[in-house]
C-alpha positions in Angstrom: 138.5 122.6 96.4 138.6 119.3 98.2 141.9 118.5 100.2 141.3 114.9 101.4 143.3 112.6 103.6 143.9 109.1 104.8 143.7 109.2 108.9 143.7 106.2 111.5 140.2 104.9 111.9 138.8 103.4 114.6 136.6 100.4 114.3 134.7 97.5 116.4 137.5 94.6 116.8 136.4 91.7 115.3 137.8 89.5 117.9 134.7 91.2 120.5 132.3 92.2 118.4 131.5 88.7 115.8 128.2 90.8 114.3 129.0 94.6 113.6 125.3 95.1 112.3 124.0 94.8 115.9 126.4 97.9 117.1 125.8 100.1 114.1 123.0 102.6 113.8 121.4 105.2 111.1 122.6 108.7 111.4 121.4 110.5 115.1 118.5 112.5 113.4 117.1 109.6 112.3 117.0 107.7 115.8 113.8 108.0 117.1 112.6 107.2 120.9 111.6 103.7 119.5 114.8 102.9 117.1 117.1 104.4 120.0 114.9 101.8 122.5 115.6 98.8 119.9 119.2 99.8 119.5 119.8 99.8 123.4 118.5 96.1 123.6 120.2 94.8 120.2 123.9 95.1 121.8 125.5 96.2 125.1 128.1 97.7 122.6 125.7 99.6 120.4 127.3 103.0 119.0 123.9 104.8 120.2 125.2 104.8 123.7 127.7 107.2 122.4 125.5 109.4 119.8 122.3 109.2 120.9 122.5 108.4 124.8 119.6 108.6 127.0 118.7 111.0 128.8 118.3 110.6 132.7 116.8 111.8 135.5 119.0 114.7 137.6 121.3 114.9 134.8 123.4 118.3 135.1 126.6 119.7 133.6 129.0 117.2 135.4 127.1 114.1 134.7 124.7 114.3 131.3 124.5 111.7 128.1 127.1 113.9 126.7 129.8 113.0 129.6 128.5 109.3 129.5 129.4 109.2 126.1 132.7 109.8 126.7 132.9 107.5 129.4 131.2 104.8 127.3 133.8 105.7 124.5 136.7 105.9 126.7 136.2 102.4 128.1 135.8 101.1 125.0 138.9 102.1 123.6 140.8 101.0 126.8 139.1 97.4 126.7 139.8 96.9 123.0 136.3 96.8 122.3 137.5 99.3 119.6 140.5 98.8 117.6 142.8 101.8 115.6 144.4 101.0 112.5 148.0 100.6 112.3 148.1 102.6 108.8 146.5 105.5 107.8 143.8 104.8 105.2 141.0 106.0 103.2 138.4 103.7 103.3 136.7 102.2 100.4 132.7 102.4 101.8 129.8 100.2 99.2 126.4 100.3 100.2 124.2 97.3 98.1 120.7 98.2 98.5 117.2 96.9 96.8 115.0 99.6 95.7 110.8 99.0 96.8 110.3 98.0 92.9 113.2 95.4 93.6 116.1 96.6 91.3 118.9 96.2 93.0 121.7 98.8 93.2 124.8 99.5 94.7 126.4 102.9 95.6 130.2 103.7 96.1 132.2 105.9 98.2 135.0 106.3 100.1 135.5 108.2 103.4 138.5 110.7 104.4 138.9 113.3 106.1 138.8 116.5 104.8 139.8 120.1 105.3 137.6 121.9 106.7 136.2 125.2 104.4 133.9 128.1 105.9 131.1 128.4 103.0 131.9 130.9 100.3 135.8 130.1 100.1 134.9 127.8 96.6 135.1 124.6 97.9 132.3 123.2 99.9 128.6 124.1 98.9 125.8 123.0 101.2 121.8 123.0 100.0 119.8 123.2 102.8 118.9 125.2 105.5 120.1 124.4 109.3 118.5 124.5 112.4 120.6 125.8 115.9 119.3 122.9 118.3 120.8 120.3 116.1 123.9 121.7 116.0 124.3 122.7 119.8 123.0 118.9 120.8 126.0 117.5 118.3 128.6 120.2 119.4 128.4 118.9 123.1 128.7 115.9 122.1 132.1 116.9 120.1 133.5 118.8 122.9 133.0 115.6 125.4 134.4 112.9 123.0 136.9 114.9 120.9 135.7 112.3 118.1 134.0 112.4 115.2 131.4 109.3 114.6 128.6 110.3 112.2 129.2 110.4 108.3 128.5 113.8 106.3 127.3 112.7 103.2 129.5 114.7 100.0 129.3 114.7 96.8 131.6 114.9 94.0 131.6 115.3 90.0 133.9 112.5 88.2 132.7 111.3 85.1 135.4 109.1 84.3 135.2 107.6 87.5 138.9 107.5 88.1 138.1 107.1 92.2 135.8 104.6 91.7 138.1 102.2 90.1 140.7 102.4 92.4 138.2 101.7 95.1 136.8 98.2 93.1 140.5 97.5 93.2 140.3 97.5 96.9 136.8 95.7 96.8 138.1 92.4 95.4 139.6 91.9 98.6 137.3 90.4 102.0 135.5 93.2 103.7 137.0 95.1 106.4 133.6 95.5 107.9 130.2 94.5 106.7 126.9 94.9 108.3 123.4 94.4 107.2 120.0 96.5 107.2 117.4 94.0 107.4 117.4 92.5 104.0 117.7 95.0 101.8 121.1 96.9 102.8 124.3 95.2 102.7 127.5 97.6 104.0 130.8 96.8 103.4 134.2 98.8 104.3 138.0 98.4 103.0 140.8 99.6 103.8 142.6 101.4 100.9 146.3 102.0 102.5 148.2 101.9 99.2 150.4 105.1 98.5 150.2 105.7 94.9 146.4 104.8 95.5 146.0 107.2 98.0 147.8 109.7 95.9 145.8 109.6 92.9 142.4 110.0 95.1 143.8 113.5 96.5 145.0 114.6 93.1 141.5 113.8 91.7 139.6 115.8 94.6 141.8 118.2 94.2 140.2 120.4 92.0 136.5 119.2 92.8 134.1 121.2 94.1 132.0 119.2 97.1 128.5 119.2 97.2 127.0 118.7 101.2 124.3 116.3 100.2 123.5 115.0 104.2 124.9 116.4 107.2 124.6 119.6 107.0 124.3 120.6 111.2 127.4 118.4 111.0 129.4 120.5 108.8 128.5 123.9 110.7 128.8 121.7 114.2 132.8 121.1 112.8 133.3 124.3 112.1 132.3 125.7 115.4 134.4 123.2 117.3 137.0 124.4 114.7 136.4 127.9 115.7 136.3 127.6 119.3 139.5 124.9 119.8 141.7 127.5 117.7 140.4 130.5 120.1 141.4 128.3 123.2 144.5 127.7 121.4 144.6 124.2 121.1 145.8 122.5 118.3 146.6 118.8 116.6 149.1 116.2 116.0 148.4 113.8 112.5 146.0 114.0 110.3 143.3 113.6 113.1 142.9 117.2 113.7 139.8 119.4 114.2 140.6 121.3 111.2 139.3 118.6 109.2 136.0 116.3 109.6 135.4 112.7 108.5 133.1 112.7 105.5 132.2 109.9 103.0 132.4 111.2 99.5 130.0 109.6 96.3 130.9 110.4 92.7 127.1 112.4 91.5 127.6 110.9 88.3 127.7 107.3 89.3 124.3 105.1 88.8 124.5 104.0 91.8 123.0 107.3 93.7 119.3 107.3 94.8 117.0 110.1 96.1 113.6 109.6 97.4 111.6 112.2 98.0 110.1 113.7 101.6 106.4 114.2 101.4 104.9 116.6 103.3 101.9 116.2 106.2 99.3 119.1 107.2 97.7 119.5 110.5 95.9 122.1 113.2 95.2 124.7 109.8 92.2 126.7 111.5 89.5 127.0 109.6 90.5 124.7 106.8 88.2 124.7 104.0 88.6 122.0 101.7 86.5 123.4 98.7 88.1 126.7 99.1 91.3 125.7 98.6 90.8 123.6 95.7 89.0 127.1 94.0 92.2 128.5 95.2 94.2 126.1 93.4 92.9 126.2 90.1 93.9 129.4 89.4 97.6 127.8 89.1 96.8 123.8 88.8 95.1 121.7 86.9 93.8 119.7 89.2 92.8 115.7 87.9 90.7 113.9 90.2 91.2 110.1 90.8 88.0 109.2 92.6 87.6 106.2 94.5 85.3 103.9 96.6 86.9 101.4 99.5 87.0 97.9 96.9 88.9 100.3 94.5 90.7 102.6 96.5 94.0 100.5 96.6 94.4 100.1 92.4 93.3 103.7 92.1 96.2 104.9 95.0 98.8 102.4 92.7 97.6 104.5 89.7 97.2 107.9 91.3 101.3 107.5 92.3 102.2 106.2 89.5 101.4 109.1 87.4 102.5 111.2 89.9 105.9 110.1 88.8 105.5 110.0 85.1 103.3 113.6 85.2 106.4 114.7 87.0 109.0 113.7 84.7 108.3 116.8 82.6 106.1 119.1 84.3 105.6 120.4 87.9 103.2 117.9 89.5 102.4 117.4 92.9 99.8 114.9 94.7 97.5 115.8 97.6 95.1 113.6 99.5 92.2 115.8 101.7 91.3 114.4 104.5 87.5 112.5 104.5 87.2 112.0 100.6 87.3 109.9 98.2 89.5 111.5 95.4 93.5 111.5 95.2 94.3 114.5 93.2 96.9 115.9 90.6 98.2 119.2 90.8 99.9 120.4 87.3 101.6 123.5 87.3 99.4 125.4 84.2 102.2 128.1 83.5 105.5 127.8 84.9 105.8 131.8 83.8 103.4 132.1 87.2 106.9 130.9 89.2 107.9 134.5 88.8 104.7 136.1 89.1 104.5 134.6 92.9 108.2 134.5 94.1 109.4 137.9 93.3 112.5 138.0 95.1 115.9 138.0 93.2 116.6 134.0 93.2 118.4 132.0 90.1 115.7 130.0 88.1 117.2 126.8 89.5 116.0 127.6 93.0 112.0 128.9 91.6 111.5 125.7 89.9 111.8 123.2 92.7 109.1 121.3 93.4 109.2 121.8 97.1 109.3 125.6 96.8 106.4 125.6 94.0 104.7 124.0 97.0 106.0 125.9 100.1 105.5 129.5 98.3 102.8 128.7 96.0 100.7 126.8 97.9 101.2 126.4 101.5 102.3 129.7 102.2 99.9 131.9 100.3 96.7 129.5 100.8 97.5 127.9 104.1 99.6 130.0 106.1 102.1 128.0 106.6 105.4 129.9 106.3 109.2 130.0 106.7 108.3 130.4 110.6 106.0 127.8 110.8 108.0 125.2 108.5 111.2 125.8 110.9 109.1 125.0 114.1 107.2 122.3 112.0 103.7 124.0 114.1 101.6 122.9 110.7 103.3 120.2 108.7 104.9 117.3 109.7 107.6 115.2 107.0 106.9 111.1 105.9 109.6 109.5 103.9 106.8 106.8 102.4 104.2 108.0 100.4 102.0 105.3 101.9 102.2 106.0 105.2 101.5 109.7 104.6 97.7 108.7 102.3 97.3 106.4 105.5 98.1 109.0 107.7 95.6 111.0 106.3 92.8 108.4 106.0 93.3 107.4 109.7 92.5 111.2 110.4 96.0 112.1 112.2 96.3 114.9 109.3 94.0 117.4 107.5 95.5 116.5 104.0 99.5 115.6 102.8 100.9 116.8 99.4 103.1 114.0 97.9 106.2 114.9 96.1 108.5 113.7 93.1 112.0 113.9 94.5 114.8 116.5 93.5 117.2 115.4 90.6 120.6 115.3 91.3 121.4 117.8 89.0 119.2 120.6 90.7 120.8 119.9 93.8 124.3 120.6 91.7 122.9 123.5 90.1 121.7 125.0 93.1 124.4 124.6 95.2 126.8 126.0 92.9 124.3 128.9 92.8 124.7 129.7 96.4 121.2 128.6 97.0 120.0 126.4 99.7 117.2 124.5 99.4 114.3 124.0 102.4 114.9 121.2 105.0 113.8 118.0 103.6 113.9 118.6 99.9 116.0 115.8 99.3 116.5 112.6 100.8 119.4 110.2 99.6 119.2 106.5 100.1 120.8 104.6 101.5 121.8 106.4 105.1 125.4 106.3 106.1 125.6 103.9 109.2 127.6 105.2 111.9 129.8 102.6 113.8 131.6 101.3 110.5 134.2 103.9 111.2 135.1 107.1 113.2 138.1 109.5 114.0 139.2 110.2 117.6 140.9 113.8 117.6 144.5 114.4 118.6 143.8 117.5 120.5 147.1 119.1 122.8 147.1 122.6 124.3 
């Protein structure tokens, strides 16, 4: 179970840094060449030196982006550019966000840090599948900083939202920090230093299982560091010790959570045979055609994703677009009994009725050769958050054909966890990102 804790954060001081939305950035896997370029230029004191730094010619053990992060975060700290709190404190962490049909929502959290819990002791459940390169690139970066900067995205069950109003308590106050996404995110952190506050938030979590929505490589990257500091025989004064990670924890039953879904982009299949595959495919789907010509292709794509959602509200539906024609399609599961007849092995039900497996076993590895091996080295399929972009994609000829998906419920990803499933990489994507640079942890590590 969940054993949380206030700690000293470190933060931009206000007095150097007027606009913290300049220095923040999304989450290091999302920092592409091109954001990592922008972020560079936006402020001298951009976080991304630190968790994304470039890399440069001759670099070598002695002198990499990992040892000029922890220059970079070094100097920082000795010119004030960042400040550490006086008193410990969990911190109170609202994201207000406009969705693309324009609702506008706002999620709540708060971030501690928490003790660390090898999977299977009963407290921590992760979802998804990791990858090792992501975790030995964020690793170095640990072991060169001895700080933790990126958020790992928990959640939490608490119907009666008990945290959640002692954190609007703290959210009548002024902002700590606040920093803006273009127009659409507004991010804003307080302090919650109260005792009896404090207290009440650690009783709560202290019987909660903790769901790893985001952040996964983070979670296994602490628990290596973990690992290897207690071999070495190091440990930690305060509550800033290696034993535990930073982590920003959302009540799952609170309206204010969103997931999007992570639609999925085919390429380089040899011999790919359009009309092959759709024979293929209706011996599991039925397949509705939306056929289109250019002056009606946009309201037909507006209708063809609409019902894609609705369709998926109580079936299994998927949407594909082929490459060079002029029909968005459908794809209905006929019999969900088929689910068993084509994934055999001994999984619970919640993991066989995913969308994304229904896809991956049912469609793209038994029609398209595209399995586990090929998914993990991403040889065939390539993953676009906007279901735009990915019909575009397609229709520009970059991409044989893309499947677009309805995204996971929250309650599967619940479900499975607590199943000791794990779901393929990119089943679920929650939105808003947690911005690093609002807040981070530097380690009190002694020998």
């Amino acid at each position: 179970m969940a054993k949380v804790f206030p700690f000293h954060g470190y933060r931009y001081n206000p007095d150097k840094i007027k606009d913290v939305s300049a220095v923040v950035t999304q989450p290091y896997d999302k920092i592409n060449q091109a954001l990592q370029e922008r972020y560079y230029a936006a402020h001298d004191h951009n976080v991304v030196r630190i968790i994304r730094g470039k890399e440069q010619q001759g670099d070598n053990e002695d002198n990499s982006k990992y040892t000029r992060a922890a220059g970079c975060l070094n100097q920082w700290i000795q010119d004030e550019t960042f400040t550490r709190e006086v008193k410990p404190a969990i911190y109170a962490y609202y994201q207000d966000y406009v969705l693309p049909s324009g609702a506008r929502k706002t999620r709540r959290g708060f971030v501690a840090m928490c003790e660390l819990m090898d999977y299977g002791e009963g407290g921590v459940k992760p979802h998804e599948k990791t990858l090792a390169g992501p975790k030995a690139d964020r690793l170095n970066l640990l072991r060169a900083t001895q700080a933790q900067f990126g958020q790992i995205f928990m959640l939490y069950s608490d119907p009666e939202n008990s945290i959640n109003d002692i954190l609007d308590e703290a959210a009548r106050e002024k902002p700590l920090v606040e920093a803006f996404v273009g127009d659409d995110e507004h991010h804003r952190v307080w302090a919650v230093t109260d005792p009896e506050g404090i207290a009440l938030i650690q009783k709560v979590m202290a019987d909660k299982p903790i769901f790893i929505a985001d952040g996964h490589h983070r979670y296994e990257t602490a628990l290596n560091y973990r690992n290897e500091m207690r071999a070495k025989g190091f440990r930690c004064e305060g509550p800033e010790t290696f034993n535990r990670r930073m982590m920003t924890f959302v009540n799952m039953d609170d309206k204010g959570l969103t997931i999007f879904p992570t639609h999925r982009l085919v390429f380089d299949i040899p011999g790919f045979e359009p009309e092959l595959l759709l024979k293929q495919l209706g011996d599991f789907f039925d397949i509705r055609e939306c056929p289109f010509d250019e002056p009606t292709e946009k309201p037909v794509r507006t209708e063809f994703l609409e019902d894609l959602k609705v369709e998926g509200m109580d079936a299994h539906c998927l949407g594909m677009y082929i490459a060079r024609e002029k029909t968005y399609r459908l794809l209905t599961l006929k019999n969900p009994n088929d689910i068993d007849k084509v994934m055999t092995e001994d999984r619970p039900s919640s993991w066989k009725q995913l969308d994304v497996n229904i896809l991956h076993l049912m469609i793209m590895d038994r029609f398209l050769g595209i399995g586990p091996r090929e998914l993990e080295a991403q040889t065939n399929i390539h993953y676009e958050h906007s279901a735009e972009d990915a019909i575009e994609k397609v229709r520009a000829g970059d991409y044989q054909l893309t499947f677009l998906m309805n995204p996971t419920r929250i309650q599967q990803v619940k479900d499975i966890a607590l199943a000791g499933e794990k779901m393929p990489q990119k089943s679920t994507d929650f939105y808003p990102k947690l911005l690093t640079g609002l807040v981070f942890v530097k380690l009190n590590v002694l020998k």
